[in-house]
C-alpha positions as a Markdown table, in Angstrom:
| # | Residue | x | y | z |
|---|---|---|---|---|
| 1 | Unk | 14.9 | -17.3 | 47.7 |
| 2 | Unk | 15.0 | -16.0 | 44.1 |
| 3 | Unk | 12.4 | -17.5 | 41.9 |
| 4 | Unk | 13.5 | -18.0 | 38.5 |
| 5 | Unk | 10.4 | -17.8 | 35.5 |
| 6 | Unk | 10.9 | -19.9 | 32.4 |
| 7 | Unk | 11.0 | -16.9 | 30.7 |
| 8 | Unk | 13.9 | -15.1 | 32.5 |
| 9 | Unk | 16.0 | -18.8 | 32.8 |
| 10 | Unk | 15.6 | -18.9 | 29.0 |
| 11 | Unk | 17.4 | -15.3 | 28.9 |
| 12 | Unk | 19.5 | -16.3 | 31.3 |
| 13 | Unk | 20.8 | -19.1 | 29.4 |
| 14 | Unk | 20.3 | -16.9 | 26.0 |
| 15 | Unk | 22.7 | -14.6 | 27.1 |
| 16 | Unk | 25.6 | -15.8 | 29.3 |
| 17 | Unk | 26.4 | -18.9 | 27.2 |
| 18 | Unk | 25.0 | -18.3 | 23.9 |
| 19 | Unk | 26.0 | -14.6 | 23.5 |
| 20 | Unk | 28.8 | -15.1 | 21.0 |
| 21 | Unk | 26.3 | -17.0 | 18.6 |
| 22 | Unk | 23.4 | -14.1 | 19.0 |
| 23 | Unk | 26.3 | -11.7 | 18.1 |
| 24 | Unk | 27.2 | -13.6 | 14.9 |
| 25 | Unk | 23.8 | -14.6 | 13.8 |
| 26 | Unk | 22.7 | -10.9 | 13.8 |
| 27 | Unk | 25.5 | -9.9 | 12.1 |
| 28 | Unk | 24.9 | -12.3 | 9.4 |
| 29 | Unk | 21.0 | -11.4 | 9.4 |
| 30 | Unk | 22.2 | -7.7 | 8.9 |
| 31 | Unk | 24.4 | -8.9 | 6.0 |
| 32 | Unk | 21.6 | -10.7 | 4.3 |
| 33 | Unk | 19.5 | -7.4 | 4.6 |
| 34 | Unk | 21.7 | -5.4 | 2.9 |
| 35 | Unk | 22.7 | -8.0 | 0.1 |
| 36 | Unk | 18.9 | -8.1 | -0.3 |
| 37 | Unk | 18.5 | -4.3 | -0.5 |
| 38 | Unk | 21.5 | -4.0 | -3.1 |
| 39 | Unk | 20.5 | -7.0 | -5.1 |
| 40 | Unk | 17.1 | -5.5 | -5.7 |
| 41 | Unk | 18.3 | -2.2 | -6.1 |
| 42 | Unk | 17.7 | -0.8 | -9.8 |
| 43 | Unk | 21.6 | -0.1 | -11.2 |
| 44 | Unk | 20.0 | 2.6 | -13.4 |
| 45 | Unk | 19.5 | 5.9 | -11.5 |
| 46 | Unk | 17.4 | 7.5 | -14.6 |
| 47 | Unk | 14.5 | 5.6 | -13.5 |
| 48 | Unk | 11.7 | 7.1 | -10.7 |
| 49 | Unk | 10.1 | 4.7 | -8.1 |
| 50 | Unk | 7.5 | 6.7 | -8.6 |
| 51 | Unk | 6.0 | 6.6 | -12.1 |
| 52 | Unk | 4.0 | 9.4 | -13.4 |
| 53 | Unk | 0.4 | 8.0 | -14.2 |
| 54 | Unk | -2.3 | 9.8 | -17.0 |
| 55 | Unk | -5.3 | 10.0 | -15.3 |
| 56 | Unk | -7.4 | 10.4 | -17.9 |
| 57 | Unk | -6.1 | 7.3 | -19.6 |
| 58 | Unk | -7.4 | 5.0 | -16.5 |
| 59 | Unk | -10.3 | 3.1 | -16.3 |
| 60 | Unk | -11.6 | 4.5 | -12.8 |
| 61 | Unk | -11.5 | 8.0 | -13.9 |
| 62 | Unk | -13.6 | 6.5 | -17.5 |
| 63 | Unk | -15.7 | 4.9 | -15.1 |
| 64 | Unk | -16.1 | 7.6 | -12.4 |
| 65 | Unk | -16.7 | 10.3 | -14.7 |
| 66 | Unk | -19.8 | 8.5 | -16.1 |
| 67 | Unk | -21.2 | 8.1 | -13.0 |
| 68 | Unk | -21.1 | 12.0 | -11.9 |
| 69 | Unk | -22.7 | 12.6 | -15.6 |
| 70 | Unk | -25.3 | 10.4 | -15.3 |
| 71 | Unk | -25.9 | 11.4 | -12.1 |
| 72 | Unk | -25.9 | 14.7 | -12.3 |
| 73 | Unk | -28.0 | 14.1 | -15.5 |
| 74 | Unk | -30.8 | 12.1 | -13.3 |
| 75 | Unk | -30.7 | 15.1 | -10.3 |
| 76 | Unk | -31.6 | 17.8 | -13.3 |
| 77 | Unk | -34.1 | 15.7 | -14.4 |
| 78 | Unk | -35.6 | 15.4 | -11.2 |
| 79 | Unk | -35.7 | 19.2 | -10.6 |
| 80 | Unk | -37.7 | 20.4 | -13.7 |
| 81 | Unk | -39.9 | 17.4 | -13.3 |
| 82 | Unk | -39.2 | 15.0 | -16.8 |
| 83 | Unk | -40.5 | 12.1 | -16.9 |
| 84 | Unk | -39.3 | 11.8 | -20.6 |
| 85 | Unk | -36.1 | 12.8 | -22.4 |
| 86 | Unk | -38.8 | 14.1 | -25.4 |
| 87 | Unk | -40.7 | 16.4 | -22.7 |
| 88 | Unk | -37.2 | 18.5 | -23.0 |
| 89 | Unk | -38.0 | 19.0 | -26.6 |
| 90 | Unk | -41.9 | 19.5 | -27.0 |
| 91 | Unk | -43.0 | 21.5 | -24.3 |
């Protein structure tokens, strides 16, 4: 005796009787997909997807490069033993 799983009756019924229907809904998914890619689409081909970004002009970079002063500041500091930003100048 062949025992049949929901899973594989659901096929089974999916696609001996319903076939036709898959075949036109996927169709019409594929449709949408690529009315959705063209409708999107930018008509001007001048422009990049990409854009070209200063660096310097960011925040992050503002932000990042005061950290590595400061710290490298603090680590020099820290060598030569200053307690005191005037110990630099009166020794």
């Amino acid at each position: 005796m062949l025992r049949l799983t929901q899973i594989s009756g659901i096929g089974d019924v999916l696609y001996t009787v319903y076939y036709s229907y898959i075949y036109i809904v996927s169709v019409l998914l594929l449709l949408g997909m690529v009315a959705a890619i063209i409708l999107t689409a930018d008509i001007r081909q001048n422009n990049n997807i990409i854009k070209e970004e200063n660096i310097y002009d960011s925040t992050l970079y503002k932000k990042s490069s005061f950290c590595i002063i400061t710290y490298s500041l603090y680590f020099f500091l820290e060598k030569f033993n200053v307690k005191r930003v005037t110990d630099l100048y009166f020794k």
